[in-house]
C-alpha positions in Angstrom: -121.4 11.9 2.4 -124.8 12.3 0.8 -125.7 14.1 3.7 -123.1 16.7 3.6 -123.4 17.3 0.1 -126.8 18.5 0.5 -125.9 20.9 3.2 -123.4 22.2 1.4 -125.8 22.9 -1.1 -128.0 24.5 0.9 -125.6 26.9 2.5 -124.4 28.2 -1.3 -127.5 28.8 -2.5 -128.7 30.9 0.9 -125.3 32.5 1.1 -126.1 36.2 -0.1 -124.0 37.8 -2.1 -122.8 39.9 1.1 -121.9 36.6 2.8 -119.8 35.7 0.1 -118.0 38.9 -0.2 -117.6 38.6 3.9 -115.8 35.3 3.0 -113.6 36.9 0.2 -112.4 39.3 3.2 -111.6 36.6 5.4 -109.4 34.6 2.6 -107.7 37.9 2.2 -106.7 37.5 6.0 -106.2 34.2 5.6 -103.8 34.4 2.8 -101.5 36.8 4.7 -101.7 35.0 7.9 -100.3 31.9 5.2 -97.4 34.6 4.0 -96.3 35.4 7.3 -96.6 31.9 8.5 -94.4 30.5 5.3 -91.9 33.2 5.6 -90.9 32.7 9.3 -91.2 29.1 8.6 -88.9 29.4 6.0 -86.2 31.5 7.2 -86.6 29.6 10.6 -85.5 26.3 8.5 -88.4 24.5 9.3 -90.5 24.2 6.3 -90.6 24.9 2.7 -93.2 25.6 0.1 -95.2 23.3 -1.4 -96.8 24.5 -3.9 -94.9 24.7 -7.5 -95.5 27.6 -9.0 -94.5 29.3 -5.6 -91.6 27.4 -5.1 -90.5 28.4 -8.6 -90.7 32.1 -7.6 -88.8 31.3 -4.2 -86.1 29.3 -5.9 -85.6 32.3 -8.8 -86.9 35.2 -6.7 -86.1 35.0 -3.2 -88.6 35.7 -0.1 -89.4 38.6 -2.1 -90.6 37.1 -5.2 -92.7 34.1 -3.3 -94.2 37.1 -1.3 -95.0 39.3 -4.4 -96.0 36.0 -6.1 -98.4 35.0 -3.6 -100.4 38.5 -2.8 -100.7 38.5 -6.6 -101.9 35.6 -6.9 -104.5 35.3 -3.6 -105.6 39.1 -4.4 -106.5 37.6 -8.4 -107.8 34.6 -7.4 -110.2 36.7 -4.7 -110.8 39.9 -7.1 -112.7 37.2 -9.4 -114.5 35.2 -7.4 -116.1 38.7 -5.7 -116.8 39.6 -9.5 -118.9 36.6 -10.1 -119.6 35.7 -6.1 -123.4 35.8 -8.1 -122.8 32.5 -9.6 -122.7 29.1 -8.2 -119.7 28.7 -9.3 -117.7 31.2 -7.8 -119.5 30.3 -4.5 -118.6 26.6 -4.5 -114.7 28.4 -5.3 -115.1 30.5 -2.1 -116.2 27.6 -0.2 -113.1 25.3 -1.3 -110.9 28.1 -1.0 -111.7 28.5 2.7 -111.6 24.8 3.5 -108.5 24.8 1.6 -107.2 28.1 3.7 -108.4 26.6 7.3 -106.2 23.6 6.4 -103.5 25.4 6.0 -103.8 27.3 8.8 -104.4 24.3 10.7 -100.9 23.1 9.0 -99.2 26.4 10.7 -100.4 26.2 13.8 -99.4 22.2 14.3 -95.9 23.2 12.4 -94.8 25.7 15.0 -96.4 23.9 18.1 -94.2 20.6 17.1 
């Protein structure tokens, strides 16, 4: 674990400001590949969503409102860690959020294959 920790903290500090901004892009994919992905899934029957503050907006709203809900809230989320992609911070963000993201896509992929 020690181990890991210090690569990770090597790779934020050389990742230029560039990189990071390369890595906003691809959670912007990402993100919409998870949209898509949750609204087949969800009309097909086969999953829901799992986060609360989305399901909110798909229980009240509809498809529509959980898709609205969640461009909103990736394109935010993405618009301010670009801002500060300077800071530590915001890079150690970017780097959960595209763990988080390959998880999920991960999740997806093992979804529709079972």
């Amino acid at each position: 674990i020690v181990m890991e920790m210090m690569i990770m903290q090597t790779s934020l500090r050389s990742m230029s400001s560039k990189d990071a901004g390369y890595c906003i892009h691809v959670l912007l994919v990402l993100g919409a590949f998870d949209l898509a992905c949750t609204i087949m899934e969800i009309h097909a029957g086969i999953a829901e969503e799992f986060n609360p503050i989305l399901r909110f907006f798909l229980d009240n709203f509809g498809l529509v409102g959980l898709s609205v809900a969640k461009i909103l809230l990736t394109v935010s989320a993405c618009i301010v860690l670009y801002k500060y992609r300077e800071h530590k911070l915001a890079r150690v963000g970017i780097f959960i959020a595209l763990i988080a993201y390959c998880l999920v896509f991960v999740y997806h992929i093992v979804g529709v294959l079972l």
